[in-house]
N, C-alpha and C positions, 0 to 999 in steps of 0.2 A: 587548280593547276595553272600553271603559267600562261599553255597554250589556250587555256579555258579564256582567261581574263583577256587576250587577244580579241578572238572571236565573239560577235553577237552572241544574244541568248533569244530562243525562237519568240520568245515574248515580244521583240523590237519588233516583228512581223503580225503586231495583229489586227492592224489593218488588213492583211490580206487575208491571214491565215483566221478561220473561223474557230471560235470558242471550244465548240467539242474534238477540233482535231488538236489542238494547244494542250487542251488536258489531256487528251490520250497520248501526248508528246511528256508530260510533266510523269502520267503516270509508269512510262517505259522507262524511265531515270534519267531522260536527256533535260537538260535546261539549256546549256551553251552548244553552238551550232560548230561543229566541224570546218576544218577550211572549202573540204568541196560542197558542202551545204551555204556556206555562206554566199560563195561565187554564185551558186547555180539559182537559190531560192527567188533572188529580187528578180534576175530576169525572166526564171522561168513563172514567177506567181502575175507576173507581167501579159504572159502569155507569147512570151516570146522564142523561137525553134534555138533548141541549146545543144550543142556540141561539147561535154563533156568527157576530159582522161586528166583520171587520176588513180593513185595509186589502188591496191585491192585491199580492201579494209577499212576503206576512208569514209564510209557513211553514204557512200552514192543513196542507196537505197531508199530509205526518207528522203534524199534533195531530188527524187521524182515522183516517190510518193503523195508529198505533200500536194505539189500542184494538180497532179492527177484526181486529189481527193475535192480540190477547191472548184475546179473545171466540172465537177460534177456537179456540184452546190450549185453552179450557175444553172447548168442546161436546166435542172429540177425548176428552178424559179421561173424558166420560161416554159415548161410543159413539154420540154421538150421527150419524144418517147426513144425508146432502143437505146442501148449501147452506146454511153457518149466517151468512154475510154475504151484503152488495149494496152496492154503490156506485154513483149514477144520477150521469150528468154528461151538461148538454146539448146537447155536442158530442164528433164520434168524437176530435178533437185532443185535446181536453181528457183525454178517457176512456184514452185512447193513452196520453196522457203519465203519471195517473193510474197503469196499468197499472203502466208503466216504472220508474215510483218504487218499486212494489210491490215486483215484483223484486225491486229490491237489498234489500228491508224482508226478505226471505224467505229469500233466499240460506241461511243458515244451517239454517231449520226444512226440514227432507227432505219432513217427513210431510205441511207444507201446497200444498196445491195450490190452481192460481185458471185465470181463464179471462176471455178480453176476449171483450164480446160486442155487437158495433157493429152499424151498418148499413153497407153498401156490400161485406162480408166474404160469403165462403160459409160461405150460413146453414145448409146440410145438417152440415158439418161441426163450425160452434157446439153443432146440437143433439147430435150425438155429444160432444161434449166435456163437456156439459154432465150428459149421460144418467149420464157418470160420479160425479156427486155431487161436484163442481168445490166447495172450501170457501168462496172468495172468486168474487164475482162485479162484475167492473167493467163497467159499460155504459150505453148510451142507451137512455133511454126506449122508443122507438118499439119498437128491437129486443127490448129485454129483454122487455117485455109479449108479443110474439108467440110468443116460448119458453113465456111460462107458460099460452101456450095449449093449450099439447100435454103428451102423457103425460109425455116424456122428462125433463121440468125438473121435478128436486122440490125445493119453496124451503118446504114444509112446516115446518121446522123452523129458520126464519133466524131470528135472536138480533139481527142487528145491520142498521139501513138506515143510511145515511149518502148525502143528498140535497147535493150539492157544486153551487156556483153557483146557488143555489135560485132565484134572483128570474131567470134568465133558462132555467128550463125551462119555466116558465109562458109565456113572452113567446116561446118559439119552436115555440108551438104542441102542447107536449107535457100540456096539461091534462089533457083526459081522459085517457091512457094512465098519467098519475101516478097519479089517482086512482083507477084500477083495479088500479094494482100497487098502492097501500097499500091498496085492499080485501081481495086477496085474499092479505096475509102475514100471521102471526102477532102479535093483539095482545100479546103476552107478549112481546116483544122493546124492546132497545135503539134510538131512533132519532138521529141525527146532522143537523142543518144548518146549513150552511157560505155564506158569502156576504160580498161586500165591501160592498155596499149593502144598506136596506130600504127595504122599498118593502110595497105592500096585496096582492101576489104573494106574497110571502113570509108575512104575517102569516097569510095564507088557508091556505098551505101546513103553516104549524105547529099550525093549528086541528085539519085536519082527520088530520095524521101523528102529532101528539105527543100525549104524557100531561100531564097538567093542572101537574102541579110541574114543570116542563120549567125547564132551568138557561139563563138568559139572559148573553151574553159580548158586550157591545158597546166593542170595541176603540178603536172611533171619537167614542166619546161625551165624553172628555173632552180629546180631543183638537183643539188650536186649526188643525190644517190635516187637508185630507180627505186627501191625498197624500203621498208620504212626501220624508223632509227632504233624501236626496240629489238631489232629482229639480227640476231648472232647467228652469223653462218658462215662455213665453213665446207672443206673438198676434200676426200682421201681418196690416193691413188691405190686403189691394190690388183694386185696379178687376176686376169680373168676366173682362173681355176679356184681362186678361194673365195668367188664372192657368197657364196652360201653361206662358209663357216663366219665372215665379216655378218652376215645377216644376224644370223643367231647368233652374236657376240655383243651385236646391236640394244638384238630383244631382250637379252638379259640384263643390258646396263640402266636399260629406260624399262624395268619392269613396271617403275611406279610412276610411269606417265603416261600422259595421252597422245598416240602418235600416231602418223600418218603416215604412211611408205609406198612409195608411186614405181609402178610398174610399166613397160612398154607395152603392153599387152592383156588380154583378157586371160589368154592358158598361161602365164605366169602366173596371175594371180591367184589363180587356181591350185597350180601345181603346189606353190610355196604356202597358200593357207592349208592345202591338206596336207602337207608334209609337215609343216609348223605344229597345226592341231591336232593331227592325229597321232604322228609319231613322235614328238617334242613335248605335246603336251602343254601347249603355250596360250595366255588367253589372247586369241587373233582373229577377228573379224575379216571379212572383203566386200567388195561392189566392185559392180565388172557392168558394161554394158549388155552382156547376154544373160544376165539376170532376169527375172518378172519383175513388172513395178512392184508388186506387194512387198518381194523378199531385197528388194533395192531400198523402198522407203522405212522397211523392216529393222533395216543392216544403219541405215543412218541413224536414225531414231535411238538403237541399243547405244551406237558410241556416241551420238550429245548426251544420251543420260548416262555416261559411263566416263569417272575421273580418271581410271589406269587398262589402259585397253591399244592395242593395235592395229589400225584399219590398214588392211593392202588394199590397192585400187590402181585403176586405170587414172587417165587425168578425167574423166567422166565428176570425178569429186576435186576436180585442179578451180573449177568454176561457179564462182559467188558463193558458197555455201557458206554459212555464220555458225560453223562449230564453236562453241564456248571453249575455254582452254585449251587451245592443244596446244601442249608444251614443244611437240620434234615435227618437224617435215622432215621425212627420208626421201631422197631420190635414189633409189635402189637402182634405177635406170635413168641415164640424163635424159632430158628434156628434147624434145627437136631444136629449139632456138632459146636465145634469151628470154623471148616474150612469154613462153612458156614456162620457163623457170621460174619468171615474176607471180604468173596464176598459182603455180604449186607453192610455193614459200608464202603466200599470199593467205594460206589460210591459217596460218598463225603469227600472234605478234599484232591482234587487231582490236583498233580502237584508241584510245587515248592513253598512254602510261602504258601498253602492255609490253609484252615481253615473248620472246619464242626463241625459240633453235632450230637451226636449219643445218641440214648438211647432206651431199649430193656425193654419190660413188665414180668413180674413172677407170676405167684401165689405164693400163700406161698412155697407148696410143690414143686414148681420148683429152689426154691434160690441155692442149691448146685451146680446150673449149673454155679454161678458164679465163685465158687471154679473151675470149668473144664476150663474157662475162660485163667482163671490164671496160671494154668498148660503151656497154648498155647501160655504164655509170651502177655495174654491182661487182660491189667486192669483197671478196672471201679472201678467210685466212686457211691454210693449209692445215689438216689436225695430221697429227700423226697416227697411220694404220694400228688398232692393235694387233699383237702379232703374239699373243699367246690363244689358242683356238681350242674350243674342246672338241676332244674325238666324237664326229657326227658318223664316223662309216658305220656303226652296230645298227644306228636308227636308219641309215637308208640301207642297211643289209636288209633288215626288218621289211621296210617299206617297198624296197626291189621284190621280197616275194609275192608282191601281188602286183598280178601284170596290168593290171587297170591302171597303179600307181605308173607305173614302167611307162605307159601309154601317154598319161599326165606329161610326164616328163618329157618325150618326144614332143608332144604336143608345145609345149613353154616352150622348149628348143628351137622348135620353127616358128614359133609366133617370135621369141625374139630376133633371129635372123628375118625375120619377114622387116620387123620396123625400124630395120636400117636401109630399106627401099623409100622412105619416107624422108627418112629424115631429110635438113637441107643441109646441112653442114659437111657435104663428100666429104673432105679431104679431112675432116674430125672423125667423122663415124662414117669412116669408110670400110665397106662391106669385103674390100680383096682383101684389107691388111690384118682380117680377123684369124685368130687360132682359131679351128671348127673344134678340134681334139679337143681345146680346152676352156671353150663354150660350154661340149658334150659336160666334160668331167662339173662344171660349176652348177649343172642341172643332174649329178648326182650317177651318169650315164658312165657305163666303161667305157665307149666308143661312139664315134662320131656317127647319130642315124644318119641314112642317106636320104637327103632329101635333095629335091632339086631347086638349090637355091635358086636358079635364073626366073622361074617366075613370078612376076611383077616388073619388072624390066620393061622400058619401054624402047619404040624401034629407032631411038635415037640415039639408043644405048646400048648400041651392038656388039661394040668391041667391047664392054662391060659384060655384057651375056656372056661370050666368048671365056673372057679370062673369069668368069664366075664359076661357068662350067668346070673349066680345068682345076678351080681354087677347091669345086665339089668332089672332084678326086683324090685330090693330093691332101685338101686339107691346108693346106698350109703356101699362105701367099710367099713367104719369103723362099721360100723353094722355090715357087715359080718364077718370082725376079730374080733368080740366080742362072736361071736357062737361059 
């Protein structure tokens, strides 16, 4: 390929890069290095702290792998004992996958050994693993900091951090725990971060992990789209009350592909894969964060090895994951922000020559988000709605006589009015200017449950409260701006 003959080939690197990790590079099918591999490798095989954003799909993965693997070959030559790397990633998929890659990066080297160390795993047996002086450690946050609480983990002597996903271990809660694993490792070390976006998470993140000459690699800066060039996508506006029937109009067109459909919520996804599966009869998978790791690593596993398959999810799977094909991103639910939009579309369309489809739903009152799109250098084209629907009421007649399902359904309801309390974009997805009645009807409900939307609200947000309350009566905001 064109872009191939640009780009080095990892072979220019072997002076740095050592013979078994070159072949375990030949034997993955890679020869020619990626644009953010090429940026990143000299400085980082240099041993120098790198600040890398680039887009999602662009091979980060290897361009920290690699050094991580060579920083190891050193400390070995000097005797050095314990844990001379770390690799934090903010979710166990991520870390998983992560892991996976590693692997094959190792094959070759006998001598090094690594260790995944998640959450939802038994922890008695991480820390045995761990007690042994594991060279490579990949893990999440939460868990890893709890290991370095104990005698068994010695990271006394780690060379190398590499912080993968940076801008979204802050945002899921892992602040503190970061900032106490980079208190207490070695400032004499190498550190690494990786990211498709920046953001004030990120900048804060590099203040307080790196050294002051830190090498900056911003993949995206000169570039005229945030996204990358095989990736077609596109927006349909339709009336809140038909987004179900839009759903199953979806599944039926892409029966014979692999695809991805991102929810607001956990009881979403819930709702719509047992309505899907049970009463549609549709083949649809999910992951959801209140999953078990088993049946979470379980759900991913069935759709990489599966060519025409449906996964619904949270953005829980919006982050690094290396599904092979997927041909569709749905955003059944937009996104909180642009940057968000870029992770979900993010998992297909990856690698060199690929190709994907993308396409995100609106209600009317949300189309402005496509303008914020646009701002973030991503442009979509407009599809038009189908508008011939097939009759779904027998199937949720069906599915309304079981009140569990009914429950379901309430349930989604309030989980999606709950994550427009999140969102940033007020005046897009703004929670007064919603139909509630025709919320209810899109999750299948004759009427609006009552819930009370005002909690989550914060006390700055009073007069929000206020007009929330009233919108939980009436239902309906444009009544209330008529008083």
């Amino acid at each position: 390929m064109e872009e191939e003959s640009r780009n080095p080939k990892f072979k220019r690197f072997k002076d740095q890069i050592s013979k078994p990790t070159l072949k375990a590079i030949r034997d993955m099918g890679f020869t020619h290095t990626t644009d953010i591999q090429a940026e990143v490798l000299p400085k980082a095989l240099d041993g120098m702290d790198v600040v890398a954003t680039a887009k999602t799909g662009s091979g980060k993965t290897l361009a920290f792998l690699i050094p991580v693997i060579e920083v190891v070959l050193k400390t070995l030559e000097s005797s050095v004992q314990g844990t001379s790397s770390i690799i934090i990633s903010p979710t166990r998929e991520l870390a998983m996958q992560t892991y996976s890659v590693l692997q094959d990066l190792i094959v070759h080297h006998e001598s090094i050994t690594s260790a995944l160390v998640i959450g939802g795993e038994n922890r008695k047996a991480q820390s045995s693993e761990l007690a042994k002086g594991v060279h490579i450690v990949v893990a999440t946050p939460g868990r890893l900091f709890d290991h370095m609480r104990s005698k068994e983990f010695d990271y006394r002597n780690v060379k190398c951090l590499v912080l993968d996903e940076a801008d979204k271990i802050f945002q899921y809660g892992f602040e503190e725990d970061v900032k106490q694993i980079i208190g207490r490792l070695s400032k004499n070390r190498q550190t690494m971060l990786f990211s498709a976006t920046q953001s004030e998470t990120t900048d804060a993140l590099i203040k307080s992990a790196m050294k002051e000459n830190v090498t900056s690699i911003n993949m995206n800066e000169d570039n005229d789209r945030a996204t990358v060039e095989g990736l077609k996508q596109g927006y349909v506006i339709c009336e809140t009350e038909y987004r179900l029937f839009w759903l199953h109009k979806l599944l039926k067109k892409t029966q014979n592909s692999k695809v991805m459909i991102f929810f607001s919520s956990c009881k979403s996804v819930v709702f719509h894969h047992e309505f899907f599966s049970k009463y549609c009869r549709m083949p649809v998978l999910c992951i959801h964060g209140k999953m078990s790791q088993a049946d979470r690593t379980e759900t991913i596993s069935n759709f990489y090895n599966t060519d025409k398959i449906a996964l619904f999810c949270t953005d829980l799977a919006a982050r690094g994951l290396d599904i092979p094909a997927v041909d569709w991103i749905v955003q059944f639910d937009p996104p909180s922000d642009p940057n968000e939009y870029i992770h979900r579309v993010g998992r297909t369309a990856r690698g060199l020559g690929a190709t994907g489809q993308a396409v995100i739903l609106l209600r009317p009152e949300e189309k402005d988000f496509v303008n914020y799109l646009k701002e973030a250098k991503i442009y979509i084209d407009k599809y038009e709605m189908w508008d011939k629907f097939s009759n779904l009421q027998p199937k949720l007649d069906e599915a309304f006589l079981n009140p569990s399902f009914e429950a379901l359904a309430v349930d989604a309801y309030e989980g999606y009015i709950r994550a427009f309390e999140v969102k940033k974009l007020k005046h897009v997805f703004n929670l007064l200017d919603i139909n509630l009645e025709a919320v209810a009807k899109s999750f299948g409900l004759k009427k609006k449950p009552e819930i009370d939307v005002r909690i989550g609200f914060s006390k700055k947000h009073r007069p929000r409260k206020r007009m929330a309350a009233t919108l939980a009566t009436t239902g309906s905001a444009k009544q209330m701006k008529s008083q």
